[in-house]
ROBA-542674 format. One line per field, with one value per residue: x, y, z of N, C-alpha, C, O in turn; residue in one letter. Coordinates in steps of 0.2 Angstrom, whole numbers, always signed. Layout:
<atoms>
n_x <- X; ...
n_y <- Y; ...
n_z <- Z; ...
ca_x <- X; ...
ca_y <- Y; ...
ca_z <- Z; ...
c_x <- X; ...
c_y <- Y; ...
c_z <- Z; ...
o_x <- X; ...
o_y <- Y; ...
o_z <- Z; ...
residuo <- A; ...
</atoms>
This chain:
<atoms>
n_x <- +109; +114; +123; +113; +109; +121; +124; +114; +115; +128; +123; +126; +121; +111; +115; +110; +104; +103; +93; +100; +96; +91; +101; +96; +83; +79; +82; +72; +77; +78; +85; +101; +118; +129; +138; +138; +151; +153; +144; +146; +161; +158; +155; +164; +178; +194; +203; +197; +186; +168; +158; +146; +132; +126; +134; +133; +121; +111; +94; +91; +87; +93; +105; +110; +108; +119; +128; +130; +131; +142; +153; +149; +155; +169; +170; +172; +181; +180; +181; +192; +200; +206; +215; +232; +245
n_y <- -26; -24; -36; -48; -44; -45; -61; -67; -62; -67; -81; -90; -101; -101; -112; -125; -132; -148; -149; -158; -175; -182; -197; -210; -207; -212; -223; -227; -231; -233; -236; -231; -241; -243; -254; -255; -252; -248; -240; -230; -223; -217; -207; -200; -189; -190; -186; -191; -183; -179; -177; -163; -158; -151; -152; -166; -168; -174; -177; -170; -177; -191; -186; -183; -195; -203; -197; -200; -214; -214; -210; -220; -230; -226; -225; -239; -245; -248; -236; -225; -210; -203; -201; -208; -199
n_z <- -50; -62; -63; -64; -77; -86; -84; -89; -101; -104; -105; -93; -83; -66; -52; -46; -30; -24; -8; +6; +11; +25; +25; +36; +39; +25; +24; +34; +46; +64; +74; +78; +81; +89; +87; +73; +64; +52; +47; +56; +52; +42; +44; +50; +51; +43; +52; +65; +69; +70; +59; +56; +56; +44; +35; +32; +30; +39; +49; +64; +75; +70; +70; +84; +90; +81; +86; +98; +98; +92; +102; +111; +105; +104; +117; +122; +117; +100; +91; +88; +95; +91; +74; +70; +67
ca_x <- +105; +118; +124; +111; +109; +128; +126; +107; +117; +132; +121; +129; +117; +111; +118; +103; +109; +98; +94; +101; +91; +93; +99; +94; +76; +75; +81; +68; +81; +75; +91; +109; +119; +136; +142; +138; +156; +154; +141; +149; +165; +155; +152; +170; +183; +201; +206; +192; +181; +162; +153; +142; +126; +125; +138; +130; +113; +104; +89; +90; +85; +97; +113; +110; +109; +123; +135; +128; +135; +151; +155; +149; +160; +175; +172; +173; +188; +178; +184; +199; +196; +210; +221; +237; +247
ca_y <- -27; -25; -41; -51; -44; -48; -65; -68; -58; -72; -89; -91; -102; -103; -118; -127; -138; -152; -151; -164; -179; -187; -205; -213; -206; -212; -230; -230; -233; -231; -234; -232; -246; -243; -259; -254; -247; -246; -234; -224; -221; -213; -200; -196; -185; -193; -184; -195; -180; -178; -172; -158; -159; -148; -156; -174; -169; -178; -173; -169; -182; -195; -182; -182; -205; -204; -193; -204; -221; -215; -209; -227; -235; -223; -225; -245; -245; -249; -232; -222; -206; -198; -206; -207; -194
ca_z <- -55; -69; -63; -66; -84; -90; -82; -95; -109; -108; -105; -86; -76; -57; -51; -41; -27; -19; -3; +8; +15; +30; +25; +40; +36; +20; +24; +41; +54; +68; +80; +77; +84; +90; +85; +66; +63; +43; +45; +58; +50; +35; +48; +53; +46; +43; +60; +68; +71; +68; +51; +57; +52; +39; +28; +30; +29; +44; +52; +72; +79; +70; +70; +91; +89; +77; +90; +104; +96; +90; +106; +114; +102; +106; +126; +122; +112; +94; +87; +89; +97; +83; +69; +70; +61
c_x <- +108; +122; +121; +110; +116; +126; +119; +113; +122; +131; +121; +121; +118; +114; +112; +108; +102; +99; +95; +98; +95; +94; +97; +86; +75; +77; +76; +70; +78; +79; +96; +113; +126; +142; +141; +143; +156; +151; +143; +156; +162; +157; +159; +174; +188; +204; +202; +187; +175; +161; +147; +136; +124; +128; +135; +125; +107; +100; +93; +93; +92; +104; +114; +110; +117; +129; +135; +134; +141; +153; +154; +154; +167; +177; +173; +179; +185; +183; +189; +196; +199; +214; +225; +239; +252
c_y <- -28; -30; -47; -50; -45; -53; -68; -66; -66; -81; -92; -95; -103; -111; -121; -132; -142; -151; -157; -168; -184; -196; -210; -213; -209; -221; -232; -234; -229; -227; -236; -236; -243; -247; -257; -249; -244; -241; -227; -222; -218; -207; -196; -194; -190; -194; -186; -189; -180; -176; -170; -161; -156; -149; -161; -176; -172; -175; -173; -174; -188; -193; -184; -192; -207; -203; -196; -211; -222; -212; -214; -229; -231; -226; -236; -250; -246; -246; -230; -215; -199; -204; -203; -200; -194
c_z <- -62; -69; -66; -74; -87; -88; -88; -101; -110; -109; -97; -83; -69; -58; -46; -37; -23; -15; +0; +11; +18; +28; +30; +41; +32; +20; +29; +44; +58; +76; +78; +81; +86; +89; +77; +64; +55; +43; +50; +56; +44; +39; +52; +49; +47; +49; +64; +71; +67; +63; +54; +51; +45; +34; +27; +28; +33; +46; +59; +75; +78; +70; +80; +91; +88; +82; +96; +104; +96; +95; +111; +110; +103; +113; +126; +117; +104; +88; +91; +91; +92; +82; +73; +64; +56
o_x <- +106; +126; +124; +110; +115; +121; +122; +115; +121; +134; +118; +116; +123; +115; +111; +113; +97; +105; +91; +95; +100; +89; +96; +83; +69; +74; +75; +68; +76; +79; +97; +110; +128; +147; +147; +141; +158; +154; +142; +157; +166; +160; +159; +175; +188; +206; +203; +183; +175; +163; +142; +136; +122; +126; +133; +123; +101; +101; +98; +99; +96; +109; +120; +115; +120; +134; +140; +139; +144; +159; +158; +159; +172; +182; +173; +180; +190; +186; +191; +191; +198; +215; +225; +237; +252
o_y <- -32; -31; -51; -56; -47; -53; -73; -70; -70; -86; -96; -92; -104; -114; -117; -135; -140; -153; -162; -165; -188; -201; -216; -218; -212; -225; -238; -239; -223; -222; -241; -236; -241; -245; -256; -244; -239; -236; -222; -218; -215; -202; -192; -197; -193; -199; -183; -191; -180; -170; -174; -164; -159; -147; -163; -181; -173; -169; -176; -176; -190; -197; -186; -194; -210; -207; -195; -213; -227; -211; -214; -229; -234; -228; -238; -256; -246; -248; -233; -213; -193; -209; -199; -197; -190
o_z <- -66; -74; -69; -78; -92; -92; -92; -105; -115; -112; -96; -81; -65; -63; -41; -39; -20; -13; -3; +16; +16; +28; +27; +44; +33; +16; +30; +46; +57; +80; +75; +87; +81; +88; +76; +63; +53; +41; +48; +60; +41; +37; +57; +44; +52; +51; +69; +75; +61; +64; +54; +45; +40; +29; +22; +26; +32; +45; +60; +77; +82; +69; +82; +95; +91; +83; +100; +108; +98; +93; +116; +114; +103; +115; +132; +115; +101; +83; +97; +89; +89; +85; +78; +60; +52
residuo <- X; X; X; X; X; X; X; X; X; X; X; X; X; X; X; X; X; X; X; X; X; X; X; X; X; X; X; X; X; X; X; X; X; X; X; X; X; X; X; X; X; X; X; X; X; X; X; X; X; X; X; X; X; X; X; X; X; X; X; X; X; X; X; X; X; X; X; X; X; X; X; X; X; X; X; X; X; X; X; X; X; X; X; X; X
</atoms>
């Protein structure tokens, strides 16, 4: 409690953070394509692994599409399954 009265006494605000929204919601896709490499490399880390839902902000439904695709385009040589080092 004496934390939050110093942090009021010296001006300090909360920090609000927006919740993340699914972009694939908000543009009304319906189906992730495999062949659409631009938009799944958004979705890989350097080291070619997946971005966890919770840093990228999908819903369900389109994170479980997403993990589908880019593991189509890996088993068809599109992607790389890791960089180089």
């Amino acid at each position: 409690m004496k934390e939050s009265k110093e942090k009021k006494e010296k001006g300090e605000k909360k920090s609000f953070q927006r919740k993340k929204m699914c972009r694939f919601c908000g543009d009304k896709i319906d189906y992730l394509d495999y062949k659409d490499l631009v938009t799944l490399k958004n979705f890989l880390t350097e080291r070619g692994k997946i971005i966890p839902r919770r840093i990228s902000g999908n819903c369900a439904g389109h994170q479980r599409q997403l993990m589908i695709s880019i593991k189509r385009a890996r088993n068809i040589a599109l992607l790389a399954f890791a960089e180089e080092r």
